[in-house]
C-alpha positions in Angstrom: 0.0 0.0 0.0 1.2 3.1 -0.6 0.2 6.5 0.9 1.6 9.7 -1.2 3.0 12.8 0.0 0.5 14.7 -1.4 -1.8 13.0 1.1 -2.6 15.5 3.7 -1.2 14.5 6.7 1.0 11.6 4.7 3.5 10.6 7.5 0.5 10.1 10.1 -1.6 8.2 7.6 1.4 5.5 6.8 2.1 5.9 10.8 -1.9 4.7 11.4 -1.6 2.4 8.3 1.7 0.6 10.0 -0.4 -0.3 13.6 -3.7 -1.6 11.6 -2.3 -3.5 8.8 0.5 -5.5 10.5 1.1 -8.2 7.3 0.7 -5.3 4.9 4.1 -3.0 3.6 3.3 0.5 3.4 5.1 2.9 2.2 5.4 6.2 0.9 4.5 7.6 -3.0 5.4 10.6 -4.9 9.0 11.2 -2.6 10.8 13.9 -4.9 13.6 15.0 -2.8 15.2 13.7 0.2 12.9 16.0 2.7 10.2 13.8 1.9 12.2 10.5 1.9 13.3 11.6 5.4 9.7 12.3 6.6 8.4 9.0 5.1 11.5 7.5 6.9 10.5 8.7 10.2 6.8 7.8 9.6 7.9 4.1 9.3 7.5 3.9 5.6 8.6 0.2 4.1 9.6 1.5 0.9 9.9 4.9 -1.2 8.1 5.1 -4.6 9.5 8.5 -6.6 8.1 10.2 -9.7 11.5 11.0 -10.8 14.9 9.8 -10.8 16.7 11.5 -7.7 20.3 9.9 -6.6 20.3 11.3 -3.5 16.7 10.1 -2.5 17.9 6.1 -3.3 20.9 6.6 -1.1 19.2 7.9 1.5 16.8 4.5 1.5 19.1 2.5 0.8 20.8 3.7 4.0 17.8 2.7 6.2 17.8 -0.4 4.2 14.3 0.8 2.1 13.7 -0.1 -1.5 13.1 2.5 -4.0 10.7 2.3 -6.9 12.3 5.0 -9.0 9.8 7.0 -11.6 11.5 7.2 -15.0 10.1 8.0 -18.6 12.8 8.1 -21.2 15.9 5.5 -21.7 18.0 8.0 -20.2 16.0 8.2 -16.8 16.0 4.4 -17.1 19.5 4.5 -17.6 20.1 6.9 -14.8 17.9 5.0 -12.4 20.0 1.4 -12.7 22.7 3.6 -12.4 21.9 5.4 -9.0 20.7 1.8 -7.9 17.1 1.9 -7.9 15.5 -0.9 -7.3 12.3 -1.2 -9.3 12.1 1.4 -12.1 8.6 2.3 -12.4 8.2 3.5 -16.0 5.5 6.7 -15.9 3.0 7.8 -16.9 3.6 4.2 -18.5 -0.7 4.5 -20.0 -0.3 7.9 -21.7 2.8 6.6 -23.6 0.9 3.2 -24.7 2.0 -0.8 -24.1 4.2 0.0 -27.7 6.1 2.4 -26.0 6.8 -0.1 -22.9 8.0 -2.8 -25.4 10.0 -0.9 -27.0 11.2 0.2 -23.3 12.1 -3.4 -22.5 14.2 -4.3 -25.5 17.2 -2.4 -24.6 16.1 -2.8 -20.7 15.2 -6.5 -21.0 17.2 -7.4 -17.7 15.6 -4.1 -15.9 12.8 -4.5 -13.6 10.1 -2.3 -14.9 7.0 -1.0 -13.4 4.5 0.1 -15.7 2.2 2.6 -14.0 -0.9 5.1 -14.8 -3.3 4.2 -16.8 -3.3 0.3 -15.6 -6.8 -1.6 -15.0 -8.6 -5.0 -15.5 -9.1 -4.4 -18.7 -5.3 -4.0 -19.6 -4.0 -5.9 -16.6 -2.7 -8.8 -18.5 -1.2 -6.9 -21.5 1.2 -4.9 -19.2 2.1 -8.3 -18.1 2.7 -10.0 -22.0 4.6 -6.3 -22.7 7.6 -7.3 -19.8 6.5 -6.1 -16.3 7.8 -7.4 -13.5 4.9 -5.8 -11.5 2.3 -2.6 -11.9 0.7 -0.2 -9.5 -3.1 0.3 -9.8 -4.4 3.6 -8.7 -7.3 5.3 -9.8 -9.8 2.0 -9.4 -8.1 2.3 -5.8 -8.4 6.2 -4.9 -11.6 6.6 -4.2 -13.1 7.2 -0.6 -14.7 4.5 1.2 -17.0 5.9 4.0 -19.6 3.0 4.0 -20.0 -0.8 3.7 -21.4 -0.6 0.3 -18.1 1.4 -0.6 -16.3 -1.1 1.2 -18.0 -4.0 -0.1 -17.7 -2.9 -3.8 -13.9 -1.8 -3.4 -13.2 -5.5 -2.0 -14.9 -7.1 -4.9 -12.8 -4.6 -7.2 -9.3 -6.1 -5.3 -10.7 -9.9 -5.9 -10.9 -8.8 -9.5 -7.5 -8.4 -9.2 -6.2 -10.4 -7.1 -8.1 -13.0 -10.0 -6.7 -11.3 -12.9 -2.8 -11.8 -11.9 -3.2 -15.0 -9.8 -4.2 -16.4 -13.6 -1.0 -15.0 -14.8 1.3 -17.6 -13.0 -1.4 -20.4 -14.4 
């Protein structure tokens, strides 16, 4: 799960996030600079997921032993990510440039773990998957409040799709 700095109150929410969900990593989203890194640090954040590639960020995880999913676009962010030691590159907005664009992303990065994310949902779930990605992040089916049970109960259903659509990847 991750909570974004943009969140109001971010390093609380992945703070009150940490004591409910005990089994669940949390971490922290959009961290563009090391301020935020060091505030989603001190929240308790598992892992650090950037919008851009930022060296100093990924030493500063790496130094409390947090991985970093590190937003690049073009081969040369890619290129720069591996290079500062990122762990996951998430490849973004990976749905306004298209599933072409990812391809051709992966044939020059074919040993690279890439993220495609923005613009992933059931309905192009799998062909992420057939295009190279190691994983994806899901967002805007996921970003919607919840303040009743039929939210609640119609958001869980939406994960089981989900959870169904990758579980028969691996089949």
């Amino acid at each position: 799960l991750e909570i974004t700095s943009n969140t109001p109150g971010f390093e609380q929410e992945i703070a009150k996030a940490r004591a409910a969900y005990k089994n669940t990593l949390i971490g922290a989203g959009t961290i563009i600079n090391t301020a935020l890194a060091q505030q989603a640090i001190d929240a308790g954040a598992q892992f650090i997921v950037t919008p851009n590639t930022n060296q100093a960020v990924v030493e500063l995880a790496h130094r409390h032993g947090l991985p970093v999913l590190m937003g690049a676009l073009t081969p040369t962010d890619i290129a720069n990510a591996i290079e500062y030691n990122a762990d996951i590159i998430k490849v973004f907005p990976a749905g306004s440039m298209g599933i072409n664009y990812f391809k051709a992303l992966t044939g020059p990065f074919s040993d690279v773990p890439l993220m495609p994310v923005g613009g992933i949902n059931l309905d192009n779930l799998t062909h992420w998957f057939a295009a190279g990605a190691c994983a994806v992040a899901v967002s805007s089916d996921f970003s919607k409040p919840v303040n009743n049970k039929q939210q609640y109960d119609t958001l869980s259903k939406l994960v089981c799709k989900y959870i169904s659509a990758v579980a028969h990847l691996t089949n």
